[in-house]
Each structure stands twice: as structure tokens, then as C-alpha cells.
KOLBAZA-717583 format. One record per atom (N, C-alpha, C): residue number from 0; residue in three letters; atom name; x, y, z negated. Coordinates in pm, 1 decimal. Each point is the difference from the previous one (the first is absolute). Layout:
BEGIN
<i=NUM&aa=ALA&at=CA&px=X&py=Y&pz=Z>
...
***
This chain:
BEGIN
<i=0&aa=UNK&at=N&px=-1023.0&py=3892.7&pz=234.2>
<i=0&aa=UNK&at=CA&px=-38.5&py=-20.1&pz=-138.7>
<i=0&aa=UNK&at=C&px=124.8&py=-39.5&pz=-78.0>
<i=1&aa=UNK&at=N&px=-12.2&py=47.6&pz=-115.2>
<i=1&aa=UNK&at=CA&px=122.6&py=-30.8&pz=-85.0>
<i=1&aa=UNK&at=C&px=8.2&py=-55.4&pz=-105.6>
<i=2&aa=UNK&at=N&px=0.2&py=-88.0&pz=-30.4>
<i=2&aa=UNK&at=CA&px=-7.8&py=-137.7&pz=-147.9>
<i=2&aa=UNK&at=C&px=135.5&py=-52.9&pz=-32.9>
<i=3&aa=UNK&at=N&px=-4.7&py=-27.6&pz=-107.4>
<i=3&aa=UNK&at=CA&px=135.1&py=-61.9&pz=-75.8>
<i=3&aa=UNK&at=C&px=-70.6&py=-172.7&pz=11.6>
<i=4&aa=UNK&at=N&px=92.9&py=-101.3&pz=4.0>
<i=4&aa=UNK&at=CA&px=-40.7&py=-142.6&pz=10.1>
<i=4&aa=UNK&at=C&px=104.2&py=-60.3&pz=-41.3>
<i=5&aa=UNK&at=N&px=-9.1&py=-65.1&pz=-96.7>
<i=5&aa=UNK&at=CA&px=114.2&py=-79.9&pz=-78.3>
<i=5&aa=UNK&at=C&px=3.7&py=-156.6&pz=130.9>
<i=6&aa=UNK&at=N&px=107.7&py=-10.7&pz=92.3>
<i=6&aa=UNK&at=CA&px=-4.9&py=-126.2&pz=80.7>
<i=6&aa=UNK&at=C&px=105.2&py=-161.6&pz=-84.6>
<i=7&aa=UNK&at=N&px=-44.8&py=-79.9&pz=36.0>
<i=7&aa=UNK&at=CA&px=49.9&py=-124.7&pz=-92.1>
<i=7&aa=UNK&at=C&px=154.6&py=17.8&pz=58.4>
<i=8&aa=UNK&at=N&px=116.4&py=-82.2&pz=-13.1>
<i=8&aa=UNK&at=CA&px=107.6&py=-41.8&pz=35.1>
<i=8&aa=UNK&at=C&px=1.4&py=-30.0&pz=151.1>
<i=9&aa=UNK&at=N&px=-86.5&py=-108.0&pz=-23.2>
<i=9&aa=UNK&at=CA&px=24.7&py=-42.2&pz=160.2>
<i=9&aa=UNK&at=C&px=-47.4&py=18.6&pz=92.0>
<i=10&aa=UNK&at=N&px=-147.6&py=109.5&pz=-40.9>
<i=10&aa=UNK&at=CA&px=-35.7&py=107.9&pz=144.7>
<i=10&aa=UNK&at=C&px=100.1&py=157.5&pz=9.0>
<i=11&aa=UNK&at=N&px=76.2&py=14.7&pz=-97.2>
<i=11&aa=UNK&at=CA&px=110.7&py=101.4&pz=73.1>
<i=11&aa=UNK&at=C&px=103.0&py=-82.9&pz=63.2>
<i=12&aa=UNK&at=N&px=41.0&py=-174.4&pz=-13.2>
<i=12&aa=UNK&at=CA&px=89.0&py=-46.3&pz=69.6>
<i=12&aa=UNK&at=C&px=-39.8&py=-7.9&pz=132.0>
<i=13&aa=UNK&at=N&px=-179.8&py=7.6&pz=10.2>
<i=13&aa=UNK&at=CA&px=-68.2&py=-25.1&pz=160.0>
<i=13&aa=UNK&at=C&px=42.9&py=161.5&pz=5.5>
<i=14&aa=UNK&at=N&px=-23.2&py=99.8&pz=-10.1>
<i=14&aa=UNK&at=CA&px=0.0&py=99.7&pz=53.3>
<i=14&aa=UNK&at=C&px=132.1&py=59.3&pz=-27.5>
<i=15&aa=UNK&at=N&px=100.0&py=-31.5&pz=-56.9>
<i=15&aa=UNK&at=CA&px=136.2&py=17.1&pz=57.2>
<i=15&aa=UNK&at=C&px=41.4&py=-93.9&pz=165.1>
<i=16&aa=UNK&at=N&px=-40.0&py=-89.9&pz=-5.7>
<i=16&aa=UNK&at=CA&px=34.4&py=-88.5&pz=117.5>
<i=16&aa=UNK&at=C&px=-44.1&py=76.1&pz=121.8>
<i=17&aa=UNK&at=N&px=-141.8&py=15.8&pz=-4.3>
<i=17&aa=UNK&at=CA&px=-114.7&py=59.6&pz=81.9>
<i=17&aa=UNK&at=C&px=37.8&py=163.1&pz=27.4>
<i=18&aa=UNK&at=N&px=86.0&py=64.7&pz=-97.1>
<i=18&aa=UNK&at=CA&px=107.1&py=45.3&pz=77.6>
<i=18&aa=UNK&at=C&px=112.1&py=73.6&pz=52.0>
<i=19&aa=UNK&at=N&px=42.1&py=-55.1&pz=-60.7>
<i=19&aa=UNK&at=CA&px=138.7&py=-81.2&pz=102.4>
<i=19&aa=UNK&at=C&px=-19.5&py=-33.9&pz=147.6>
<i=20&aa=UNK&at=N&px=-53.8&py=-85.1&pz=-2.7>
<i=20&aa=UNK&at=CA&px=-34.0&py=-91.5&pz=119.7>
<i=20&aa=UNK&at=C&px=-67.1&py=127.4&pz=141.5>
<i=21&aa=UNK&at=N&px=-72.4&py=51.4&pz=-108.5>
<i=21&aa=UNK&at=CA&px=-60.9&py=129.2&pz=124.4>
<i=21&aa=UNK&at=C&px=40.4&py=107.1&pz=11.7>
<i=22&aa=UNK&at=N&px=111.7&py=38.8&pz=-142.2>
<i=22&aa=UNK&at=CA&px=85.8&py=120.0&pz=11.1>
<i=22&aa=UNK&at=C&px=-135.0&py=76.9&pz=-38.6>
<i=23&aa=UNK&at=N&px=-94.0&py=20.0&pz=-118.2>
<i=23&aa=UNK&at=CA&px=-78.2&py=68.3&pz=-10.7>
<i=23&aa=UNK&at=C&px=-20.5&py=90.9&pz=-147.4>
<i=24&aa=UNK&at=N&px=-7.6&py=50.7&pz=-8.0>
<i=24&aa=UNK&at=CA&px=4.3&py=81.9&pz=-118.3>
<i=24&aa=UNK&at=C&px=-131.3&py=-55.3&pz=-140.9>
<i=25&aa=UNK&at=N&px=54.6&py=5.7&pz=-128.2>
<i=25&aa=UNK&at=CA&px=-103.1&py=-41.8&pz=-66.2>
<i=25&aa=UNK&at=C&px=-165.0&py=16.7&pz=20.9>
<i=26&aa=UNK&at=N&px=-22.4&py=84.5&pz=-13.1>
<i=26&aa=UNK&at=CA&px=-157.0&py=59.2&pz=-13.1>
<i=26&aa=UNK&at=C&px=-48.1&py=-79.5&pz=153.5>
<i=27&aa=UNK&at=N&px=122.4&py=-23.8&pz=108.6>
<i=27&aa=UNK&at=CA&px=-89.8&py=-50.3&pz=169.7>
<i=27&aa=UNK&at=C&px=-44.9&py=-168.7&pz=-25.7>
<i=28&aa=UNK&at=N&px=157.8&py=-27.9&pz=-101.7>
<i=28&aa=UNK&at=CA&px=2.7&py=-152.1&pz=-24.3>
<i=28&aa=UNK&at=C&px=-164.4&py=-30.0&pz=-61.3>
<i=29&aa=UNK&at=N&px=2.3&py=26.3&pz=-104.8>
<i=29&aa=UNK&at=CA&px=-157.9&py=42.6&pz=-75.9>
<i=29&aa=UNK&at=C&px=-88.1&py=-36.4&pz=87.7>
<i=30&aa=UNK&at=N&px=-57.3&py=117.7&pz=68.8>
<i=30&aa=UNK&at=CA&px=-89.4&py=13.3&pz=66.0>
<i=30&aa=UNK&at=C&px=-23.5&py=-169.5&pz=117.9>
<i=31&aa=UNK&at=N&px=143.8&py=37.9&pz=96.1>
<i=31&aa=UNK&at=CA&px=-15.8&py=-113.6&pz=45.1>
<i=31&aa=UNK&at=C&px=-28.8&py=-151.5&pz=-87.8>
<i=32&aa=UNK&at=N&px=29.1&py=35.4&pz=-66.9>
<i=32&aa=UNK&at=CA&px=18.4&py=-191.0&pz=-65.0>
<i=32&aa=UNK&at=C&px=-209.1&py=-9.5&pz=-66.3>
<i=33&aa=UNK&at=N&px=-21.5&py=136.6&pz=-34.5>
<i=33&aa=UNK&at=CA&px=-186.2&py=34.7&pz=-46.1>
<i=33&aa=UNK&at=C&px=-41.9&py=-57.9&pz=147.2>
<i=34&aa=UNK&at=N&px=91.8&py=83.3&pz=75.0>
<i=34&aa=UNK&at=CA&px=-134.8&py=-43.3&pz=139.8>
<i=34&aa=UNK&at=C&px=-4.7&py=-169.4&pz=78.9>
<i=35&aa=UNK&at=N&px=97.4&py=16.5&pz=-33.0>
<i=35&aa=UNK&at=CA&px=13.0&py=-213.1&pz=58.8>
<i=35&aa=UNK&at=C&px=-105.3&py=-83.0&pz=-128.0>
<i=36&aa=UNK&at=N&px=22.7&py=58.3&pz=-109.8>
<i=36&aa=UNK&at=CA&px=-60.4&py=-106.7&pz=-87.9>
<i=36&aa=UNK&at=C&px=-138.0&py=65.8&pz=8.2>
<i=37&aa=UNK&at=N&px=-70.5&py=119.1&pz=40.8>
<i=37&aa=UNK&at=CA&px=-127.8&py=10.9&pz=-12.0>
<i=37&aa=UNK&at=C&px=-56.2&py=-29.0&pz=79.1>
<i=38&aa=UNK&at=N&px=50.8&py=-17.9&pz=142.8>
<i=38&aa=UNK&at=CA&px=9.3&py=-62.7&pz=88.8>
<i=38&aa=UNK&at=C&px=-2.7&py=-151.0&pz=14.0>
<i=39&aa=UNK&at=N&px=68.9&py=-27.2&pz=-80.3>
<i=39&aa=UNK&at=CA&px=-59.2&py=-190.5&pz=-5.7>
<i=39&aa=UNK&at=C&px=-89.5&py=-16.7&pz=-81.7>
<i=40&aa=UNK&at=N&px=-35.3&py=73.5&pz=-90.9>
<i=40&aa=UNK&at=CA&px=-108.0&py=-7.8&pz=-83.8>
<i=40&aa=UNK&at=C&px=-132.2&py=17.6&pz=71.8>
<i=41&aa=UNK&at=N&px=47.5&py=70.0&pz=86.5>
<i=41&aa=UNK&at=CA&px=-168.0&py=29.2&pz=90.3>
<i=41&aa=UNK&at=C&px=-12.0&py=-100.1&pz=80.3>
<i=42&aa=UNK&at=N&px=153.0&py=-30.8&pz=60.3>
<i=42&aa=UNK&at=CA&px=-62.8&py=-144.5&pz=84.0>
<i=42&aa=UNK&at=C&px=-35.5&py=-111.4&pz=-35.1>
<i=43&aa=UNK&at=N&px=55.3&py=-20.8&pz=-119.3>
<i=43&aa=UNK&at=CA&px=-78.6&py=-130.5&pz=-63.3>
<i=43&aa=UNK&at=C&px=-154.4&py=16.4&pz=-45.6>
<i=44&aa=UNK&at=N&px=-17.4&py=135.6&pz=-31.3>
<i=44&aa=UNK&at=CA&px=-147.8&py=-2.0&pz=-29.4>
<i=44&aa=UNK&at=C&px=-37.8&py=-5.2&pz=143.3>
<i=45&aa=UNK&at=N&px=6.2&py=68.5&pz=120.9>
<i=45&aa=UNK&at=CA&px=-84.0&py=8.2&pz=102.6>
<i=45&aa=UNK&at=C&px=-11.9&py=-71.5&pz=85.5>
<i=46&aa=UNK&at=N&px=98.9&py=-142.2&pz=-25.8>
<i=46&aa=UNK&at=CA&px=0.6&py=-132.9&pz=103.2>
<i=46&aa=UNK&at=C&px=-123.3&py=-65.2&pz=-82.0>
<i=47&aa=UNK&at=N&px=-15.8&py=-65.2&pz=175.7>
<i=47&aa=UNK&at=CA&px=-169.2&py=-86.4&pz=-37.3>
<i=47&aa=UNK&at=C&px=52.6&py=-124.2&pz=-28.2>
<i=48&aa=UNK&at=N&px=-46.8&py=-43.1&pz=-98.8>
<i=48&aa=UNK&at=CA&px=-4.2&py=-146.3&pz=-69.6>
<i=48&aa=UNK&at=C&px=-105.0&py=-79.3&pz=40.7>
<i=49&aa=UNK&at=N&px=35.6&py=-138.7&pz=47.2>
<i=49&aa=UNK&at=CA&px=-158.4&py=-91.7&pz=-19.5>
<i=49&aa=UNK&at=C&px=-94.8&py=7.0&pz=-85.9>
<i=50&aa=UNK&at=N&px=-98.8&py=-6.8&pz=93.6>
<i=50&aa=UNK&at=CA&px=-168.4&py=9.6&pz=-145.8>
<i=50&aa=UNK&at=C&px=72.7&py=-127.1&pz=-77.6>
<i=51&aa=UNK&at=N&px=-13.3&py=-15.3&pz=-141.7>
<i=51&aa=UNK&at=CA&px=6.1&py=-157.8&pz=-95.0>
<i=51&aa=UNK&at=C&px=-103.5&py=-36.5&pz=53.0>
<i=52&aa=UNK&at=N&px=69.6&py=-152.2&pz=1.3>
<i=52&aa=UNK&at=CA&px=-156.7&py=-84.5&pz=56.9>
<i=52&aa=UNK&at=C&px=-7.0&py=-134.1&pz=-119.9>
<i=53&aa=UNK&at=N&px=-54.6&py=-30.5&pz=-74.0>
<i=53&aa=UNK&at=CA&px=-1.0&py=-68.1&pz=-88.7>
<i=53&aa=UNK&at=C&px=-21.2&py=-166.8&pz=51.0>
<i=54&aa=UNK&at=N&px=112.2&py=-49.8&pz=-48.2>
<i=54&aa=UNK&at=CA&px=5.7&py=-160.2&pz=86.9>
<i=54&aa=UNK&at=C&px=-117.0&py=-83.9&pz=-114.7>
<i=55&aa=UNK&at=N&px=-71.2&py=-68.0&pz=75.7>
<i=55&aa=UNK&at=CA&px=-144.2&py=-81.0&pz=-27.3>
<i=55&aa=UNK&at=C&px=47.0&py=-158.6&pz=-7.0>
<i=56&aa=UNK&at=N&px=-82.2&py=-31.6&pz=-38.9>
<i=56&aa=UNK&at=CA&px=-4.8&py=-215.6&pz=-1.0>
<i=56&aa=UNK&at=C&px=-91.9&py=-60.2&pz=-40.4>
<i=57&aa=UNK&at=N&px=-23.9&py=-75.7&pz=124.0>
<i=57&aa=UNK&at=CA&px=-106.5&py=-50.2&pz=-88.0>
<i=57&aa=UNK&at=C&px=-34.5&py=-158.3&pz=-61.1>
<i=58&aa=UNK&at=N&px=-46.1&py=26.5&pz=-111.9>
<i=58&aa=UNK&at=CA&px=26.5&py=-56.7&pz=-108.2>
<i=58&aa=UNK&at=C&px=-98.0&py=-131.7&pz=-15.5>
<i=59&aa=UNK&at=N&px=-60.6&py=-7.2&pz=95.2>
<i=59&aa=UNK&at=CA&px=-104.0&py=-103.3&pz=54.1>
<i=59&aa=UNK&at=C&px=-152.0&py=27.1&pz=-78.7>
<i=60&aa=UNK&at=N&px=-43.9&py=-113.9&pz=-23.5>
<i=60&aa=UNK&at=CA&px=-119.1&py=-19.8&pz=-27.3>
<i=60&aa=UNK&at=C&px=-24.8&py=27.4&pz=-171.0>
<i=61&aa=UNK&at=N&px=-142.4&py=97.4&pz=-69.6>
<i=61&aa=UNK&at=CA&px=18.5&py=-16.4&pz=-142.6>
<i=61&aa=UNK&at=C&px=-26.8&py=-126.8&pz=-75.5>
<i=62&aa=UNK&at=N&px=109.7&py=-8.2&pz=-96.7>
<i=62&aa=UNK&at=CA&px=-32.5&py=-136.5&pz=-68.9>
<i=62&aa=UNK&at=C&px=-102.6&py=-24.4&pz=-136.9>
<i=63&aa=UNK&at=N&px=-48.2&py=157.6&pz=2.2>
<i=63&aa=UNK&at=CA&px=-132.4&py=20.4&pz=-63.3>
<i=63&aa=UNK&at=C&px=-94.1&py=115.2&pz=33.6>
<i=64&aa=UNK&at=N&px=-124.7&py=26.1&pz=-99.1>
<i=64&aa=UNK&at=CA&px=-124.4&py=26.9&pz=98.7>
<i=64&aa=UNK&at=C&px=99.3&py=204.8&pz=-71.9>
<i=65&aa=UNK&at=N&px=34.5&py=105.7&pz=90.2>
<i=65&aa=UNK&at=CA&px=49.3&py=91.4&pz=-44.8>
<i=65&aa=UNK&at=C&px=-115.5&py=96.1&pz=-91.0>
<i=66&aa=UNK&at=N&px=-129.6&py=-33.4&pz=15.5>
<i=66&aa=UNK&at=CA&px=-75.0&py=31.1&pz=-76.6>
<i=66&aa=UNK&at=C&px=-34.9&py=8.5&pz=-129.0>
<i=67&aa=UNK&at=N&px=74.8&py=-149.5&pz=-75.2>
<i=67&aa=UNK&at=CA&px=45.6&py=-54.9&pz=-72.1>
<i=67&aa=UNK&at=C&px=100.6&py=29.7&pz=-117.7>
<i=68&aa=UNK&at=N&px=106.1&py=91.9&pz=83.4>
<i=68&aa=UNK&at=CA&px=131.9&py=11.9&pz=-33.7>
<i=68&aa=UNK&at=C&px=-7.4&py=46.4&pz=-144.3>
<i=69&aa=UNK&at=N&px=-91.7&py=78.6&pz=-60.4>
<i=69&aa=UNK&at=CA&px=-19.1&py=13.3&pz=-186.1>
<i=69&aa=UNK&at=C&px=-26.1&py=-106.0&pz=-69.4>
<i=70&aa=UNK&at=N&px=-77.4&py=-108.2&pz=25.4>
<i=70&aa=UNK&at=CA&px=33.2&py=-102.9&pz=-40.7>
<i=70&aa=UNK&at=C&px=102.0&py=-59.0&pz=-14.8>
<i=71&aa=UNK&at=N&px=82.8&py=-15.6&pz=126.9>
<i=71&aa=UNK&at=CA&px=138.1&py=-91.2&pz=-24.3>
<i=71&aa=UNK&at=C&px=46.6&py=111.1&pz=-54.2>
<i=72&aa=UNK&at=N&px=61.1&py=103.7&pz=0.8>
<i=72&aa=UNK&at=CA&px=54.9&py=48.0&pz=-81.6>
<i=72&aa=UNK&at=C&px=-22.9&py=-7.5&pz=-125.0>
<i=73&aa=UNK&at=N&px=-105.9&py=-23.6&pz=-56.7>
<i=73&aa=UNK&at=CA&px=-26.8&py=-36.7&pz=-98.7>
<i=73&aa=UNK&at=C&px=40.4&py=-121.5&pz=-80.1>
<i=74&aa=UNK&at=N&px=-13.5&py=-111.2&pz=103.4>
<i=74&aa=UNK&at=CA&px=24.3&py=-96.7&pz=-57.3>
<i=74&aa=UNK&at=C&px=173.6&py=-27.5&pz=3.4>
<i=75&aa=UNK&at=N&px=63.9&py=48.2&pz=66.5>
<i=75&aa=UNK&at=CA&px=146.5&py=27.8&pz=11.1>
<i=75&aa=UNK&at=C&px=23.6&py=29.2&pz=-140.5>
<i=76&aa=UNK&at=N&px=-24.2&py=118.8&pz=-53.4>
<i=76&aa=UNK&at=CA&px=25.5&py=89.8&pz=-64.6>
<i=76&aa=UNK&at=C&px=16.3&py=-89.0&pz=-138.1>
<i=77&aa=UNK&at=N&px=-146.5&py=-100.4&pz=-19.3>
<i=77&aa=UNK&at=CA&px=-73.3&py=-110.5&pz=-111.1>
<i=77&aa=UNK&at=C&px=152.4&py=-71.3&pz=-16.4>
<i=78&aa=UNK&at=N&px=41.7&py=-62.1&pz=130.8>
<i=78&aa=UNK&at=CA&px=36.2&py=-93.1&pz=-40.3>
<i=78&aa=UNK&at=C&px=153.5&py=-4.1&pz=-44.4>
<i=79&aa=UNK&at=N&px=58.8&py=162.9&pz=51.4>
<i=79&aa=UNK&at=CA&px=126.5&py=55.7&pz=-77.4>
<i=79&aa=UNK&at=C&px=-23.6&py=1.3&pz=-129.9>
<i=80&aa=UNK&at=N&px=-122.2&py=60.6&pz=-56.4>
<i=80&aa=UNK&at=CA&px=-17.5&py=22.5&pz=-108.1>
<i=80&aa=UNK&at=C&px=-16.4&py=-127.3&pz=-103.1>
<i=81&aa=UNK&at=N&px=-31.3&py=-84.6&pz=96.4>
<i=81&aa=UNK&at=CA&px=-19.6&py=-164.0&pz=-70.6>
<i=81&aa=UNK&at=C&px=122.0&py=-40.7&pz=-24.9>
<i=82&aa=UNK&at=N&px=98.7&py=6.6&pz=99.4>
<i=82&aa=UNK&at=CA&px=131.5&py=-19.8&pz=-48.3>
<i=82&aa=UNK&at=C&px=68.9&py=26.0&pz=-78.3>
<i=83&aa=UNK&at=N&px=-16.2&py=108.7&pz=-23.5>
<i=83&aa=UNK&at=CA&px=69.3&py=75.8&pz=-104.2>
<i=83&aa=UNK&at=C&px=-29.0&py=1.1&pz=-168.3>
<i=84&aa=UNK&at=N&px=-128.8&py=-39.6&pz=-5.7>
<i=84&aa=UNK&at=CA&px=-80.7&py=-45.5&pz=-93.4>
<i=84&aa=UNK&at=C&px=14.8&py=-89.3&pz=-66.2>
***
């Protein structure tokens, strides 16, 4: 396949190095340097990661009835509003 690709500065300084180093001709440098990086791209997607396990605490006993909880919120709410008042 044949495409034009404008490359930044310092990925023709990687792929001048890249080679040199291998004695390889532009278009091989290319290719090789596509296949290492698509290549780590796949391995980072295809390594298994730990399930997340969500760390817990517990927080003891409720210090009101949770049934409740619209009320106190309520009265929370009163007594900002009292303040401010």
C-alpha cells in the first residue's frame, strides 16, 4: 500500500537511528518500527489485569434510624438555612 505521511522531527530521528543501527533501508525501517509498536499495543491490550476489587470498611453501627434519612436531611438543610438567615 502506498500513502504519503507527514512524520514529526523526532520519529524520523527514531527511524534514522533504527536504521543505521540495522543497516536497513527506509520503507523496512517503517515497517519495522509499525510492527514493534503494534505489537506493544496489542500486548498491553491482551495482558490480563486483576478483576478491581473495591476496598470496603466498616463504618460501625448507624447513628440514626436510615429510614429516617429525609428527615435529617431535612433538618440539616433548616438549619444551614437558619444560619444564613
Amino acid at each position: 500500500m502506498r500513502t504519503t505521511v507527514t512524520l514529526d522531527p523526532d520519529v524520523v530521528q527514531g527511524l534514522r537511528e533504527l536504521q543505521e543501527a540495522k543497516s536497513l533501508t527506509p520503507k523496512a525501517a517503517i515497517n519495522e518500527a509499525l510492527r514493534l509498536g503494534l505489537r506493544g499495543l496489542r500486548d498491553v491490550a491482551v495482558k490480563e489485569r486483576a478483576p478491581f476489587v473495591q476496598k470496603t470498611y466498616d463504618m460501625g453501627e448507624f447513628r440514626f434510624d436510615p429510614s429516617k434519612a429525609n428527615a435529617l436531611l431535612a433538618e440539616l438543610d433548616f438549619e444551614e438555612w437558619a444560619e444564613k438567615h
